[in-house]
C-alpha positions in Angstrom: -15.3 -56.6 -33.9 -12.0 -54.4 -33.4 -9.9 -54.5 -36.4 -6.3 -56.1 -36.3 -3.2 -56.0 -38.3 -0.7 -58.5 -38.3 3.0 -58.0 -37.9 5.2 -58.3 -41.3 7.6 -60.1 -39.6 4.7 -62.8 -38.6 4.3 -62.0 -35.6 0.5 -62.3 -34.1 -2.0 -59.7 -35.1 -2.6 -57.1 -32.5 -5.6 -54.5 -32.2 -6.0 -51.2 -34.1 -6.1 -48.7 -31.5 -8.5 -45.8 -32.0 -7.2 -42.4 -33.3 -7.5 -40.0 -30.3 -6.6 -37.2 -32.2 -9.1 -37.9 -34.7 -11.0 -34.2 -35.5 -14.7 -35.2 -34.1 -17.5 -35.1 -32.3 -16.3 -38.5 -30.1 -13.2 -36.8 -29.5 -12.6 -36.1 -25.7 -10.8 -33.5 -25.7 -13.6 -31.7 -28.3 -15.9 -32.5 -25.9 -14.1 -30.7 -23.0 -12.9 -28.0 -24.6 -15.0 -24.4 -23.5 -16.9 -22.8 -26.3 -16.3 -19.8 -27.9 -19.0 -18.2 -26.4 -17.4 -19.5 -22.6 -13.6 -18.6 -23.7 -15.6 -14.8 -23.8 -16.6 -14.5 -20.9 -15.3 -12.6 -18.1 -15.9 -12.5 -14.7 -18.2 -9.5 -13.4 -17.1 -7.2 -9.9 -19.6 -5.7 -8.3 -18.0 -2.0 -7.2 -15.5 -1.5 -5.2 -16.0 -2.1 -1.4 -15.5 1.4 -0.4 -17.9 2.7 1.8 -21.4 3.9 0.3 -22.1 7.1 0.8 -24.6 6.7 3.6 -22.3 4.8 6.2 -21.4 5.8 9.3 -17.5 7.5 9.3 -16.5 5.2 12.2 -17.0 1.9 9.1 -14.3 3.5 7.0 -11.8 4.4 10.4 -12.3 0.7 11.4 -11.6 -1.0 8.0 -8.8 -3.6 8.2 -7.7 -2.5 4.7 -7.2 1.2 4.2 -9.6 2.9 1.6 -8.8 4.7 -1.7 -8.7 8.6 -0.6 -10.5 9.5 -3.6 -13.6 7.0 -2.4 -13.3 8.6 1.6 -13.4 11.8 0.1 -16.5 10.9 -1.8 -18.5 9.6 0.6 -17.3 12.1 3.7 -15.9 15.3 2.0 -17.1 17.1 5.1 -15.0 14.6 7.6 -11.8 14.7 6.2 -9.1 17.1 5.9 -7.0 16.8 2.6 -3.0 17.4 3.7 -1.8 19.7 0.6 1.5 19.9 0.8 2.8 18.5 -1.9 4.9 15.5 -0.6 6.7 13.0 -2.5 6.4 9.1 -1.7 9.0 7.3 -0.9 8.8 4.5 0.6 8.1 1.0 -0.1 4.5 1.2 0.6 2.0 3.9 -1.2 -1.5 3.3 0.7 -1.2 2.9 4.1 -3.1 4.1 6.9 -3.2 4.3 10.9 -3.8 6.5 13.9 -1.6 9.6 13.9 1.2 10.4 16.4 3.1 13.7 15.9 6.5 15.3 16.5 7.2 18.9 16.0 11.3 19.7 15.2 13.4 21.6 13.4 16.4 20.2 11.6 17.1 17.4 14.5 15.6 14.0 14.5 16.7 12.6 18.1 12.3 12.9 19.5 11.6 11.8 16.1 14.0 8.7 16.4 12.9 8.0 20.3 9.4 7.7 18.4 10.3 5.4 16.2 11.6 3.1 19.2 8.5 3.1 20.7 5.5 0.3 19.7 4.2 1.8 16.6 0.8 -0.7 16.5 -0.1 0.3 13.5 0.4 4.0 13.7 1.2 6.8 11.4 4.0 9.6 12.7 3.5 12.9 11.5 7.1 14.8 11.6 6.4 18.7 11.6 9.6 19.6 10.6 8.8 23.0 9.0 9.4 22.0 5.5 13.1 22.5 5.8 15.3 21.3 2.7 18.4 21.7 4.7 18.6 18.4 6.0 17.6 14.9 6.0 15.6 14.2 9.6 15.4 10.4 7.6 17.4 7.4 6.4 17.1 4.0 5.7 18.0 3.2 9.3 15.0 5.3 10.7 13.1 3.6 8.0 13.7 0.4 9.3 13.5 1.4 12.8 9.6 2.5 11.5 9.4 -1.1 10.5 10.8 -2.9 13.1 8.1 -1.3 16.2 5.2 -1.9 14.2 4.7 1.7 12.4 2.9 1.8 9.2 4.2 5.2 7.8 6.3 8.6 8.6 4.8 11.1 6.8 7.3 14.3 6.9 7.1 17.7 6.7 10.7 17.7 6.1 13.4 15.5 3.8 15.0 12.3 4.0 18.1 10.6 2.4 19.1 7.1 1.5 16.1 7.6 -0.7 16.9 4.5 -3.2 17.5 2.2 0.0 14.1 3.4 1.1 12.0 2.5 -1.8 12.6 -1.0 -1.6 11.3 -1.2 2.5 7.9 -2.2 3.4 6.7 1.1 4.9 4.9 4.4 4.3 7.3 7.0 3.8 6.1 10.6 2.3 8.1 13.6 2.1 8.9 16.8 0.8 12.4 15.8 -0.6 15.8 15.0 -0.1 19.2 15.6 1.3 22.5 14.0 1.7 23.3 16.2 4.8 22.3 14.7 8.2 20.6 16.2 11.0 21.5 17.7 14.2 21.2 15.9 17.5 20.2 18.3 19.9 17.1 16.8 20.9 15.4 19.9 20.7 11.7 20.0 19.8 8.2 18.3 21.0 6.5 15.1 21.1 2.6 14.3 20.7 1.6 18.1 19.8 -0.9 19.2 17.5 1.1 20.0 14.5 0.0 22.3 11.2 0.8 20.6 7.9 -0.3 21.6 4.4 -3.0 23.2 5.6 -4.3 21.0 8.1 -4.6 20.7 12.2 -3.3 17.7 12.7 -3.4 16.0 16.7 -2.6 13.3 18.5 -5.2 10.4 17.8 -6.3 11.7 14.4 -6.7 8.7 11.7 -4.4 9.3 8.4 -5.1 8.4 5.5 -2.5 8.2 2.8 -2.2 6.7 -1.2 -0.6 7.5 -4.8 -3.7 10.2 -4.9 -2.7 12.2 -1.6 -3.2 12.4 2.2 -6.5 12.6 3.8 -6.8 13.4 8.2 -10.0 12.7 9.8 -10.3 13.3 13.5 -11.9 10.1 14.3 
């Protein structure tokens, strides 16, 4: 039977209960507990999902996720143009992707701003703006303009400013660097144009590509 102990006060006896915490082979929580040999073990990935390199191009354009540029460039170094001019990221977001729209200017932003206003869906704008360091053609503003019609990134050929409010906004931003001074407002300039940037022919409905790695165009 289960072992008692009366009170010393009188009282009735009442039961022993078992020791829980007792170090054994009963105990439950030994009995739970993973084995060595489980606490080891760690999970197993298969590799990464990007695109063997026998797939069709039009897989890796389609993806809902945007790809490493490293893995594109693996599997389709001969359908991708790598952008090499040097720019800087800036913005919240580092990998980002989308089908490219384009605006040639020089040191005025109003046709890249009347862009921005329009449903991004997605898209990337590609601001040809000659590489010029005299001016900002963006700010936190026109970042947030990006966000608010649906762009994913503005990729610039050209600098921006507000640069610390930038970094904190959910968006692609690249560029060559910065500047406090703002630009003009001539509205001179060109909308949906091919456009040359490091090195690459960039149109209208090209796919962009971009990451902490680089910037890769495809033209489909």
């Amino acid at each position: 039977g289960r072992a008692s102990i009366a009170g010393s006060d009188g009282s009735p006896a009442r039961p022993i209960q078992p020791d829980h915490h007792r170090a054994g082979p009963t105990n439950a929580a030994n009995r739970s507990a993973p084995s060595s040999r489980q606490k080891q073990r760690v999970p197993s990935f298969s590799s990464p999902p990007f695109f063997p390199q026998n797939a069709p191009f039009s897989a890796m354009s389609t993806s809902p996720s945007s790809p490493a540029t490293a893995d594109l460039y693996d599997a389709h170094p001969s359908d991708v143009q790598v952008l090499d001019a040097g720019l800087i990221h800036y913005g919240g977001t580092k990998r980002f992707s989308g089908e490219v729209a384009t605006v040639h200017v020089h040191e005025d932003n109003v046709l890249m701003r009347e862009m921005l206003g329009t449903d991004g869906n997605g898209r990337v704008l590609v601001v040809d703006g000659g590489a010029s360091t005299w001016c900002a053609l963006l700010g936190d503003r026109m970042a947030q303009r990006a966000i608010d019609h649906g762009w994913s990134g503005v990729v610039l050929n050209a600098c921006i400013r507000d640069s610390v409010e930038v970094q904190s906004l959910p968006v692609g931003i690249l560029a060559v660097g910065t500047s406090p001074r703002k630009s003009r407002k001539n509205g001179v300039g060109a909308k949906n144009v091919p456009v040359t940037v490091g090195g690459c022919l960039i149109e209208p409905g090209h796919v962009l590509y971009a990451d902490e790695d680089g910037i890769l165009v495809a033209d489909h």
